[in-house]
N, C-alpha and C positions, 0 to 999 in steps of 0.2 A: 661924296656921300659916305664912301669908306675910309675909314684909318690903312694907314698899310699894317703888313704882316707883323711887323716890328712895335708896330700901338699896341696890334691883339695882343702878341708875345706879352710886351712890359703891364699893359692894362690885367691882363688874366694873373699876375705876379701879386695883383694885392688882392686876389680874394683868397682869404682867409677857410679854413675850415670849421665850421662849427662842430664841437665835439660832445655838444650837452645832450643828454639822452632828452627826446622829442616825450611828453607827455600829454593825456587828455588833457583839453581847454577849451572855453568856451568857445564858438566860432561866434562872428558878427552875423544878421539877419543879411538875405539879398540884396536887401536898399542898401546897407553899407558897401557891399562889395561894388554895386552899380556905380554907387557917390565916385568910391576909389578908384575903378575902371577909367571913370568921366575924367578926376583928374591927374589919371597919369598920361592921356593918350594924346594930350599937346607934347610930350617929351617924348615920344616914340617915331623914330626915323624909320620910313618908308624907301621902298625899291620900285622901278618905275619900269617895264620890259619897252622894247623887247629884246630880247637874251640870244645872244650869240658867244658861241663859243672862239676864242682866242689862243690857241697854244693852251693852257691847264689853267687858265682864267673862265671863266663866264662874263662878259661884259651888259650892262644894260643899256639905259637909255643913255645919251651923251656918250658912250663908251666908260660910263661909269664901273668897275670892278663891283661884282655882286656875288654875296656871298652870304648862301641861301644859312637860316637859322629858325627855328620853328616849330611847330610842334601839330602830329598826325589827331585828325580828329574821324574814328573809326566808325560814328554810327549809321553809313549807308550800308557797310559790307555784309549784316545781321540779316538772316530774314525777317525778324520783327526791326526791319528797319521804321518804318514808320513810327513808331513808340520814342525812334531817336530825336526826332525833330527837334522839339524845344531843347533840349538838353546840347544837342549841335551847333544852334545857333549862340550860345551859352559859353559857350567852350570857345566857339570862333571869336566871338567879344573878347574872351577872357586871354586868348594867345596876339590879339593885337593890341589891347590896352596893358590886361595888367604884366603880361610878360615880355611885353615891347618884342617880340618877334617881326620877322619880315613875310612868314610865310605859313602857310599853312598848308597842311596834306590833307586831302578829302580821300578817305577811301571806302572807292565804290565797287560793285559785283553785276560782273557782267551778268550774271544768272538771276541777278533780281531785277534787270532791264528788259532780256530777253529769253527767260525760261531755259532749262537745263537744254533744249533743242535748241535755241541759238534761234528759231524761228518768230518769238512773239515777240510784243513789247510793249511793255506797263507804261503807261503816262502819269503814272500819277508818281513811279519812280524816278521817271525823267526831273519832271517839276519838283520835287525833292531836291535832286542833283542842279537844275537852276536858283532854286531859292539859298541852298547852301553856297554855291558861287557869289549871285547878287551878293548876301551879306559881306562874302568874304573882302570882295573889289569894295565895296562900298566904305570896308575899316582900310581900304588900300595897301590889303596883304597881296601875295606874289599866291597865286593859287596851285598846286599839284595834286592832277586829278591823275588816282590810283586805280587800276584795277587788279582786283584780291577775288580769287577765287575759292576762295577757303572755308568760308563759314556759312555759308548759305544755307546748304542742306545734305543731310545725312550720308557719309560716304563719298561728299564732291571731291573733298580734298583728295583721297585716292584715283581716281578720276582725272581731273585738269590739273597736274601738275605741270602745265608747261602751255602752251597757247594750242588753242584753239579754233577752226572754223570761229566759232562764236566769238572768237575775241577781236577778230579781223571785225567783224558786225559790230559789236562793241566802241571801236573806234572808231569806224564811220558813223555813226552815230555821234561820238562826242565830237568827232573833228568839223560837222558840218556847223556845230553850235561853236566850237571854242578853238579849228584850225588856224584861226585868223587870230585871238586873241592875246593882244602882247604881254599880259600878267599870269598867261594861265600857261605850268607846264604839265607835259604827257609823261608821265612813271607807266609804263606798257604793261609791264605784267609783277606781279607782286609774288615777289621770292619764289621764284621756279625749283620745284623741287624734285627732277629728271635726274637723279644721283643716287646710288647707293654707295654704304660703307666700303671701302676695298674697291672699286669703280676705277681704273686707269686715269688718269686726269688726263690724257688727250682724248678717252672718251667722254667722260664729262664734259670737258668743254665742247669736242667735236656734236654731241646728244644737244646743247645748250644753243649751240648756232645755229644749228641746220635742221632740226628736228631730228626724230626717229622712233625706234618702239622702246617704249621701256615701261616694266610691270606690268605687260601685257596689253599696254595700250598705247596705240600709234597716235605719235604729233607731225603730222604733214608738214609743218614747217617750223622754225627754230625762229631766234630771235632778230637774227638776222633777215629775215623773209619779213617778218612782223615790224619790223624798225624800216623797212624799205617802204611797207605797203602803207601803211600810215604816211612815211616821209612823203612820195614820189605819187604814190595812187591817188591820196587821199588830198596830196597837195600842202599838209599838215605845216605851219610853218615854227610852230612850239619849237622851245627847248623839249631834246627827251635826257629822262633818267632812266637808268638799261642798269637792271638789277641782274648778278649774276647767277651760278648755279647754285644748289647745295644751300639754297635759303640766303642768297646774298653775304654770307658770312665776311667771302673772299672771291676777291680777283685775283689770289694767286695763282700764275701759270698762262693765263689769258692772252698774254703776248706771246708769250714764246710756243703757242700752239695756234697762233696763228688765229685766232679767236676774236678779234678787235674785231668793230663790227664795222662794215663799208658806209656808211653814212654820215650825214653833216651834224650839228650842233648837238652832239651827245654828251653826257657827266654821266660818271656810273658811280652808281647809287651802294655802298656799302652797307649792312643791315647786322646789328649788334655783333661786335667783333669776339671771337674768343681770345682765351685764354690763352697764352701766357700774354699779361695785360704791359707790353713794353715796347719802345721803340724802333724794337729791330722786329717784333711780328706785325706790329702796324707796316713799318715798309715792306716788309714781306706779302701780306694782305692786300695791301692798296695803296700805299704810300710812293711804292713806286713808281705810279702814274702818272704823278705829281713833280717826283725825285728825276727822272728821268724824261721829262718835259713830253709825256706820250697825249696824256688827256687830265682832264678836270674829274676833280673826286666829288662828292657829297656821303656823308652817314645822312643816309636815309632814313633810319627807324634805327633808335637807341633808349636804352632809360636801363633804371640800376635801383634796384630796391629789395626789402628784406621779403623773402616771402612771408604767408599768412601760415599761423598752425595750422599742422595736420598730422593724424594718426599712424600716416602712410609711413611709407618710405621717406627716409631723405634723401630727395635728388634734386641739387638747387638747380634751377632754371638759369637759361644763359642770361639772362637779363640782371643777377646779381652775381658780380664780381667777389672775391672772399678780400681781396686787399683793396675796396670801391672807396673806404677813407683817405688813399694816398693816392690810387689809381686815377680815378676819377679828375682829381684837377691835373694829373700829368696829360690823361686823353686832350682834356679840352686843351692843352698847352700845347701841345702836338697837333689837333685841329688846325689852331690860333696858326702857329706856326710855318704850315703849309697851305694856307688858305681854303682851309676843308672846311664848308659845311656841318650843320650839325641838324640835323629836325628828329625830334621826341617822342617818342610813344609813351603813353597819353594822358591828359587830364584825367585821372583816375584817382579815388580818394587812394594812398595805399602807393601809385606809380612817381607821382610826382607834387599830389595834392593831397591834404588830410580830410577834406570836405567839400562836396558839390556847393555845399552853402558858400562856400570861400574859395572860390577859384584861384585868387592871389594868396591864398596860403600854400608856402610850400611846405613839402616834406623837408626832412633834415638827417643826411645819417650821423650816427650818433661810433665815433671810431672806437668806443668801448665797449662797445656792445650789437656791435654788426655781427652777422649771423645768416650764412647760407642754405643753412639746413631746414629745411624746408618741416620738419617738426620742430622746430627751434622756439623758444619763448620769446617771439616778435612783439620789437619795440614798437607803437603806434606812432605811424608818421614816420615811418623809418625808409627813406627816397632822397634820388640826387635833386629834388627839388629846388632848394634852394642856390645849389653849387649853380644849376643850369641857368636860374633866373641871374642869378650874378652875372654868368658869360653870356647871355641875350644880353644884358644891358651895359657891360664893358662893350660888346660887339658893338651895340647900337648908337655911342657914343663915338 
Protein backbone atom coordinates (compact mmCIF):
# COMPACT_ATOMS: atom_id res chain seq x y z
CA UNK A 1 0.00 0.00 0.00
CA UNK A 2 3.21 2.16 0.67
CA UNK A 3 6.29 2.92 -1.56
CA UNK A 4 9.29 2.67 0.62
CA UNK A 5 11.47 5.55 2.10
CA UNK A 6 13.48 5.65 -1.03
CA UNK A 7 10.08 6.22 -3.53
CA UNK A 8 9.17 9.18 -1.01
CA UNK A 9 12.79 10.33 -1.07
CA UNK A 10 13.07 10.15 -5.19
CA UNK A 11 9.11 10.90 -5.79
CA UNK A 12 9.35 14.32 -3.59
CA UNK A 13 12.64 15.21 -5.96
CA UNK A 14 10.32 16.26 -8.78
CA UNK A 15 8.08 18.62 -7.37
CA UNK A 16 9.14 21.58 -8.45
CA UNK A 17 8.52 25.02 -6.81
CA UNK A 18 6.34 27.39 -8.13
CA UNK A 19 7.58 30.82 -7.91
CA UNK A 20 4.84 32.96 -9.70
CA UNK A 21 3.25 35.48 -7.36
CA UNK A 22 -0.51 33.87 -6.57
CA UNK A 23 -3.05 36.62 -7.58
CA UNK A 24 -6.92 37.35 -7.39
CA UNK A 25 -8.92 34.79 -9.70
CA UNK A 26 -12.04 33.69 -10.23
CA UNK A 27 -12.76 30.62 -8.18
CA UNK A 28 -15.22 27.71 -9.74
CA UNK A 29 -19.03 27.55 -8.14
CA UNK A 30 -19.42 24.37 -5.26
CA UNK A 31 -20.90 22.15 -8.05
CA UNK A 32 -17.55 22.27 -9.73
CA UNK A 33 -15.46 21.60 -6.91
CA UNK A 34 -17.97 18.62 -5.86
CA UNK A 35 -17.73 17.26 -9.87
CA UNK A 36 -13.64 17.41 -9.18
CA UNK A 37 -13.79 15.88 -5.55
CA UNK A 38 -16.06 12.87 -7.39
CA UNK A 39 -13.35 12.41 -9.89
CA UNK A 40 -10.44 12.40 -8.08
CA UNK A 41 -11.42 9.98 -5.24
CA UNK A 42 -11.05 6.74 -7.45
CA UNK A 43 -7.14 7.66 -7.47
CA UNK A 44 -6.88 8.21 -3.88
CA UNK A 45 -5.20 5.33 -1.75
CA UNK A 46 -6.67 4.43 1.48
CA UNK A 47 -5.01 3.03 5.06
CA UNK A 48 -6.97 0.21 6.60
CA UNK A 49 -6.13 -0.08 10.92
CA UNK A 50 -5.60 -1.56 12.99
CA UNK A 51 -2.28 0.15 13.90
CA UNK A 52 0.45 -1.22 15.93
CA UNK A 53 3.48 0.04 16.43
CA UNK A 54 6.74 -1.87 15.21
CA UNK A 55 10.29 -0.61 16.27
CA UNK A 56 9.77 3.42 14.61
CA UNK A 57 7.32 1.87 11.99
CA UNK A 58 3.42 2.04 12.50
CA UNK A 59 2.20 -1.10 10.76
CA UNK A 60 -1.61 -1.41 9.71
CA UNK A 61 -3.76 -4.07 8.44
CA UNK A 62 -1.65 -6.93 6.70
CA UNK A 63 1.42 -5.43 8.57
CA UNK A 64 1.13 -2.94 5.97
CA UNK A 65 3.69 0.16 6.77
CA UNK A 66 1.43 3.30 7.50
CA UNK A 67 2.31 6.47 7.35
CA UNK A 68 -0.11 8.90 8.54
CA UNK A 69 -0.46 12.23 5.86
CA UNK A 70 -3.43 14.74 6.32
CA UNK A 71 -4.88 17.47 7.24
CA UNK A 72 -6.57 18.81 10.96
CA UNK A 73 -10.13 19.83 10.71
CA UNK A 74 -10.71 22.28 13.83
CA UNK A 75 -14.34 23.20 14.00
CA UNK A 76 -15.47 21.08 17.23
CA UNK A 77 -12.77 22.75 19.39
CA UNK A 78 -14.79 26.52 19.09
CA UNK A 79 -17.54 27.12 21.51
CA UNK A 80 -19.79 28.12 18.47
CA UNK A 81 -18.98 24.79 17.59
CA UNK A 82 -22.12 24.02 16.20
CA UNK A 83 -21.98 26.88 13.46
CA UNK A 84 -19.04 24.41 12.23
CA UNK A 85 -20.95 21.60 11.08
CA UNK A 86 -21.63 21.92 7.42
CA UNK A 87 -18.28 23.52 6.80
CA UNK A 88 -16.61 20.26 8.60
CA UNK A 89 -18.25 17.95 6.65
CA UNK A 90 -16.86 20.09 3.56
CA UNK A 91 -13.42 20.00 4.54
CA UNK A 92 -13.60 16.22 5.49
CA UNK A 93 -14.74 15.55 1.75
CA UNK A 94 -12.24 17.84 0.56
CA UNK A 95 -8.96 16.28 2.58
CA UNK A 96 -10.03 12.63 1.21
CA UNK A 97 -10.97 13.36 -2.38
CA UNK A 98 -9.31 16.33 -3.46
CA UNK A 99 -6.16 16.15 -1.34
CA UNK A 100 -5.89 12.34 -1.50
CA UNK A 101 -4.81 12.29 2.23
CA UNK A 102 -5.05 9.27 4.38
CA UNK A 103 -6.15 10.96 7.41
CA UNK A 104 -7.68 13.19 9.12
CA UNK A 105 -7.55 15.14 12.58
CA UNK A 106 -10.96 16.11 14.31
CA UNK A 107 -10.18 18.40 16.94
CA UNK A 108 -12.39 18.22 19.86
CA UNK A 109 -12.76 20.00 23.61
CA UNK A 110 -13.39 18.28 26.34
CA UNK A 111 -15.13 21.31 27.85
CA UNK A 112 -17.77 21.59 25.15
CA UNK A 113 -18.58 17.74 25.98
CA UNK A 114 -18.57 18.14 29.63
CA UNK A 115 -18.51 21.83 30.96
CA UNK A 116 -15.62 23.57 32.55
CA UNK A 117 -16.51 21.02 35.83
CA UNK A 118 -15.82 18.12 33.94
CA UNK A 119 -19.22 17.06 35.57
CA UNK A 120 -22.10 17.41 32.46
CA UNK A 121 -22.46 16.42 29.11
CA UNK A 122 -23.94 17.71 25.94
CA UNK A 123 -25.45 15.16 23.48
CA UNK A 124 -25.83 17.14 20.97
CA UNK A 125 -21.93 17.59 21.13
CA UNK A 126 -21.44 14.09 21.23
CA UNK A 127 -23.64 13.55 17.98
CA UNK A 128 -21.44 16.21 16.31
CA UNK A 129 -18.29 14.25 17.14
CA UNK A 130 -20.34 10.85 15.69
CA UNK A 131 -21.45 12.51 12.65
CA UNK A 132 -18.03 14.04 11.89
CA UNK A 133 -16.51 10.38 12.33
CA UNK A 134 -19.33 8.59 10.33
CA UNK A 135 -18.45 10.88 7.40
CA UNK A 136 -14.95 10.54 7.93
CA UNK A 137 -14.75 6.26 7.87
CA UNK A 138 -17.30 6.44 5.28
CA UNK A 139 -14.35 8.57 2.72
CA UNK A 140 -12.16 5.62 4.34
CA UNK A 141 -9.83 8.21 6.08
CA UNK A 142 -7.62 6.96 9.24
CA UNK A 143 -9.63 9.14 11.97
CA UNK A 144 -7.62 11.17 14.93
CA UNK A 145 -9.73 12.30 17.61
CA UNK A 146 -8.01 15.42 19.49
CA UNK A 147 -8.56 16.84 22.51
CA UNK A 148 -7.61 20.82 22.70
CA UNK A 149 -8.44 22.70 25.45
CA UNK A 150 -7.71 26.03 24.25
CA UNK A 151 -10.51 27.78 22.65
CA UNK A 152 -13.52 27.13 24.35
CA UNK A 153 -13.87 29.86 26.81
CA UNK A 154 -12.44 32.91 28.22
CA UNK A 155 -9.15 32.28 30.18
CA UNK A 156 -9.42 28.27 29.80
CA UNK A 157 -6.17 28.20 28.05
CA UNK A 158 -4.51 29.62 31.43
CA UNK A 159 -6.29 27.10 33.30
CA UNK A 160 -5.82 23.50 31.52
CA UNK A 161 -2.67 23.57 30.37
CA UNK A 162 -1.93 19.95 30.87
CA UNK A 163 -4.69 17.17 31.75
CA UNK A 164 -7.10 17.25 33.67
CA UNK A 165 -9.69 15.22 36.10
CA UNK A 166 -11.88 16.16 33.06
CA UNK A 167 -9.77 14.84 30.59
CA UNK A 168 -9.54 11.37 32.20
CA UNK A 169 -13.92 11.83 31.57
CA UNK A 170 -13.27 12.96 28.33
CA UNK A 171 -11.68 9.71 27.35
CA UNK A 172 -13.91 7.51 28.75
CA UNK A 173 -16.35 8.82 27.00
CA UNK A 174 -14.65 8.58 23.63
CA UNK A 175 -13.06 5.12 24.30
CA UNK A 176 -16.55 3.40 25.12
CA UNK A 177 -17.63 4.67 21.40
CA UNK A 178 -14.22 4.38 19.42
CA UNK A 179 -11.76 2.03 22.08
CA UNK A 180 -12.30 -0.74 19.98
CA UNK A 181 -12.20 1.10 16.59
CA UNK A 182 -9.40 0.04 14.10
CA UNK A 183 -9.37 3.40 11.88
CA UNK A 184 -9.70 5.71 14.73
CA UNK A 185 -6.48 7.12 16.57
CA UNK A 186 -6.35 8.82 20.25
CA UNK A 187 -4.08 12.36 20.13
CA UNK A 188 -4.62 12.64 24.32
CA UNK A 189 -4.01 15.95 24.98
CA UNK A 190 -3.35 18.81 22.48
CA UNK A 191 -0.04 20.81 22.90
CA UNK A 192 0.53 20.93 26.78
CA UNK A 193 1.64 23.90 27.68
CA UNK A 194 3.18 23.17 31.55
CA UNK A 195 6.52 25.27 30.60
CA UNK A 196 7.98 28.40 30.96
CA UNK A 197 10.91 30.40 29.31
CA UNK A 198 14.22 29.38 31.35
CA UNK A 199 12.30 26.12 33.01
CA UNK A 200 15.16 23.52 33.59
CA UNK A 201 14.40 20.86 30.92
CA UNK A 202 14.35 17.94 33.48
CA UNK A 203 11.66 19.95 34.98
CA UNK A 204 9.83 20.42 31.98
CA UNK A 205 9.75 17.13 31.10
CA UNK A 206 9.76 15.66 34.69
CA UNK A 207 6.19 18.55 35.07
CA UNK A 208 4.99 16.81 31.40
CA UNK A 209 5.11 12.99 32.83
CA UNK A 210 4.08 13.00 36.14
CA UNK A 211 2.00 16.08 36.51
CA UNK A 212 2.45 18.90 39.14
CA UNK A 213 1.77 22.66 40.18
CA UNK A 214 2.57 25.11 37.79
CA UNK A 215 1.21 28.90 37.30
CA UNK A 216 -0.54 28.21 40.23
CA UNK A 217 -2.33 25.51 39.28
CA UNK A 218 -2.00 21.80 40.13
CA UNK A 219 -2.32 18.76 37.58
CA UNK A 220 -2.74 15.55 39.48
CA UNK A 221 -1.22 13.72 36.95
CA UNK A 222 1.01 14.02 33.81
CA UNK A 223 0.98 12.21 30.68
CA UNK A 224 2.14 9.35 31.69
CA UNK A 225 -0.87 8.65 34.28
CA UNK A 226 -3.18 9.86 31.22
CA UNK A 227 -1.71 7.33 28.51
CA UNK A 228 -1.91 4.52 31.14
CA UNK A 229 -5.64 5.33 32.12
CA UNK A 230 -6.87 5.37 28.70
CA UNK A 231 -4.46 2.27 27.74
CA UNK A 232 -5.09 -0.15 30.81
CA UNK A 233 -8.34 1.43 32.57
CA UNK A 234 -10.29 2.16 29.82
CA UNK A 235 -9.10 -0.92 27.90
CA UNK A 236 -8.50 1.60 24.88
CA UNK A 237 -6.83 -0.43 22.04
CA UNK A 238 -6.15 2.75 19.49
CA UNK A 239 -2.99 3.82 18.25
CA UNK A 240 -2.05 7.03 20.69
CA UNK A 241 -0.26 10.26 19.56
CA UNK A 242 1.48 11.73 22.89
CA UNK A 243 2.30 15.45 22.06
CA UNK A 244 5.01 16.81 24.18
CA UNK A 245 5.70 19.76 26.35
CA UNK A 246 6.24 23.49 25.44
CA UNK A 247 3.36 23.33 22.61
CA UNK A 248 4.69 20.02 21.09
CA UNK A 249 7.49 21.99 19.38
CA UNK A 250 10.18 19.35 20.48
CA UNK A 251 11.06 16.15 21.91
CA UNK A 252 14.34 17.33 22.57
CA UNK A 253 15.69 15.76 25.79
CA UNK A 254 12.91 13.31 26.47
CA UNK A 255 14.97 10.32 26.46
CA UNK A 256 17.82 11.27 28.21
CA UNK A 257 15.52 12.40 31.13
CA UNK A 258 14.04 9.60 31.24
CA UNK A 259 10.57 10.86 29.95
CA UNK A 260 9.54 8.05 27.32
CA UNK A 261 6.31 7.22 28.50
CA UNK A 262 5.72 3.23 29.89
CA UNK A 263 3.04 2.12 27.44
CA UNK A 264 2.27 0.15 24.26
CA UNK A 265 1.51 1.40 20.59
CA UNK A 266 2.63 5.24 20.93
CA UNK A 267 4.03 7.87 17.91
CA UNK A 268 4.74 11.26 19.36
CA UNK A 269 3.32 13.71 17.70
CA UNK A 270 5.73 16.88 16.71
CA UNK A 271 3.74 20.28 16.35
CA UNK A 272 5.20 23.06 13.98
CA UNK A 273 8.91 22.89 14.44
CA UNK A 274 11.02 25.97 14.89
CA UNK A 275 13.59 27.55 13.58
CA UNK A 276 16.60 27.09 12.48
CA UNK A 277 14.67 25.20 9.56
CA UNK A 278 17.64 22.31 8.84
CA UNK A 279 18.57 18.77 9.35
CA UNK A 280 20.66 18.79 12.27
CA UNK A 281 17.61 20.71 14.39
CA UNK A 282 14.96 18.37 13.13
CA UNK A 283 17.29 15.47 14.49
CA UNK A 284 17.70 17.40 17.34
CA UNK A 285 13.84 17.96 17.92
CA UNK A 286 12.48 14.61 16.79
CA UNK A 287 14.39 13.03 14.28
CA UNK A 288 16.25 11.13 16.73
CA UNK A 289 13.46 8.88 17.62
CA UNK A 290 13.42 7.64 14.37
CA UNK A 291 17.62 7.86 13.93
CA UNK A 292 18.18 6.00 16.95
CA UNK A 293 15.52 3.26 16.49
CA UNK A 294 13.67 4.53 20.00
CA UNK A 295 9.82 5.07 18.62
CA UNK A 296 7.88 6.39 15.58
CA UNK A 297 7.36 10.06 14.86
CA UNK A 298 4.46 12.00 13.16
CA UNK A 299 4.19 16.13 12.57
CA UNK A 300 1.15 16.40 13.99
CA UNK A 301 -0.03 19.92 13.20
CA UNK A 302 2.15 21.98 10.66
CA UNK A 303 1.39 24.57 7.74
CA UNK A 304 3.60 27.72 6.61
CA UNK A 305 1.84 30.74 5.20
CA UNK A 306 2.22 34.71 4.80
CA UNK A 307 0.43 36.39 7.33
CA UNK A 308 -2.47 38.95 6.79
CA UNK A 309 -1.73 42.87 7.19
CA UNK A 310 -1.78 44.60 10.28
CA UNK A 311 -1.00 47.88 11.92
CA UNK A 312 0.67 46.08 14.77
CA UNK A 313 3.74 45.01 15.50
CA UNK A 314 5.59 42.64 13.34
CA UNK A 315 5.88 39.40 15.07
CA UNK A 316 5.74 36.57 12.42
CA UNK A 317 3.95 33.68 13.87
CA UNK A 318 5.68 30.10 14.00
CA UNK A 319 3.69 28.93 11.41
CA UNK A 320 5.58 31.01 8.58
CA UNK A 321 9.09 30.23 8.08
CA UNK A 322 11.39 33.47 6.48
CA UNK A 323 13.34 30.84 4.14
CA UNK A 324 9.41 28.42 3.57
CA UNK A 325 10.43 28.81 -0.60
CA UNK A 326 13.64 26.43 -0.07
CA UNK A 327 12.71 25.14 3.44
CA UNK A 328 9.67 23.74 2.82
CA UNK A 329 10.29 21.02 0.20
CA UNK A 330 13.78 20.08 2.16
CA UNK A 331 11.04 19.52 5.57
CA UNK A 332 8.87 17.35 3.37
CA UNK A 333 12.25 15.59 1.96
CA UNK A 334 13.33 14.92 5.45
CA UNK A 335 9.72 13.62 6.33
CA UNK A 336 9.90 11.33 3.05
CA UNK A 337 13.07 10.29 4.23
CA UNK A 338 12.56 8.99 7.79
CA UNK A 339 9.22 7.87 7.23
CA UNK A 340 7.60 10.83 9.16
CA UNK A 341 4.33 11.67 8.86
CA UNK A 342 2.93 14.81 8.08
CA UNK A 343 -1.02 16.11 8.89
CA UNK A 344 -1.82 19.99 8.28
CA UNK A 345 -3.35 22.67 9.81
CA UNK A 346 -5.94 23.79 8.08
CA UNK A 347 -8.39 24.23 5.19
CA UNK A 348 -8.36 27.86 5.67
CA UNK A 349 -8.67 30.29 2.72
CA UNK A 350 -5.12 32.15 3.50
CA UNK A 351 -3.38 28.50 5.43
CA UNK A 352 -3.54 26.29 2.69
CA UNK A 353 -6.59 27.17 0.54
CA UNK A 354 -7.49 30.54 -1.33
CA UNK A 355 -11.31 29.88 -1.00
CA UNK A 356 -14.08 27.96 0.97
CA UNK A 357 -15.57 27.85 -2.65
CA UNK A 358 -12.55 25.78 -3.94
CA UNK A 359 -11.39 23.45 -1.50
CA UNK A 360 -8.87 21.86 -4.16
CA UNK A 361 -7.36 25.36 -4.69
CA UNK A 362 -4.29 25.62 -3.10
CA UNK A 363 -2.38 28.35 -1.85
CA UNK A 364 1.21 28.96 -3.62
CA UNK A 365 4.15 30.63 -2.07
CA UNK A 366 5.32 32.85 -4.30
CA UNK A 367 9.76 32.86 -3.46
CA UNK A 368 9.97 36.55 -4.44
CA UNK A 369 7.84 37.84 -2.53
CA UNK A 370 7.42 35.83 0.74
CA UNK A 371 7.24 37.85 3.77
CA UNK A 372 7.00 37.22 7.55
CA UNK A 373 6.35 40.40 8.83
CA UNK A 374 3.27 40.32 9.95
CA UNK A 375 2.60 44.06 8.60
CA UNK A 376 3.93 43.21 5.44
CA UNK A 377 1.99 43.77 1.91
CA UNK A 378 0.72 39.97 1.71
CA UNK A 379 0.50 38.40 -1.40
CA UNK A 380 -3.24 36.68 -1.76
CA UNK A 381 -2.84 33.03 -1.57
CA UNK A 382 0.34 33.07 -0.28
CA UNK A 383 0.49 29.16 1.56
CA UNK A 384 2.52 25.81 1.31
CA UNK A 385 -0.66 24.69 -0.32
CA UNK A 386 0.31 23.52 -3.13
CA UNK A 387 3.89 22.03 -2.23
CA UNK A 388 1.68 19.80 0.42
CA UNK A 389 -0.88 18.67 -2.06
CA UNK A 390 2.02 17.54 -4.38
CA UNK A 391 3.57 15.40 -1.30
CA UNK A 392 -0.05 13.96 -0.35
CA UNK A 393 -0.16 12.70 -3.85
CA UNK A 394 3.74 11.46 -4.52
CA UNK A 395 2.98 9.92 -0.94
CA UNK A 396 -0.30 8.35 -2.16
CA UNK A 397 1.07 6.90 -5.16
Amino acid sequence: MRGTKALFTAALSAIVLTVTTVGAAALPAVAVAHQARAAASGACRTATGPFTVSGTQVLGHGGRPFISYGITVPGLQVLNWAASGQLDQEKIAAVAHDWCANTVRLQLNQNNLLGLSGTGYNQAYMAAIRSEVSAAEHDHLVVVLNDNTEFSYPGQQARQRGPVPGTELFWKDLASLYGNDPQVIFDLFNEPRTADPGMPLDQVWQLWLNGGSFDGVTYPFGMAALASYVRTTLGARNLFWIEGPDMSTSFAGMVSNGAQLPVSNVVYAVHHPQAPNDQASWDADFGYLVNGGIAPVVDGEWTNYEPAPTSGPATPPTSCWTDASTAVPAYFQYLASHGIGLNAYQLQPGYLIKSYANMAGPTTISAQSWSCAANSESQPGQGAGSLLMAWFRQQNS
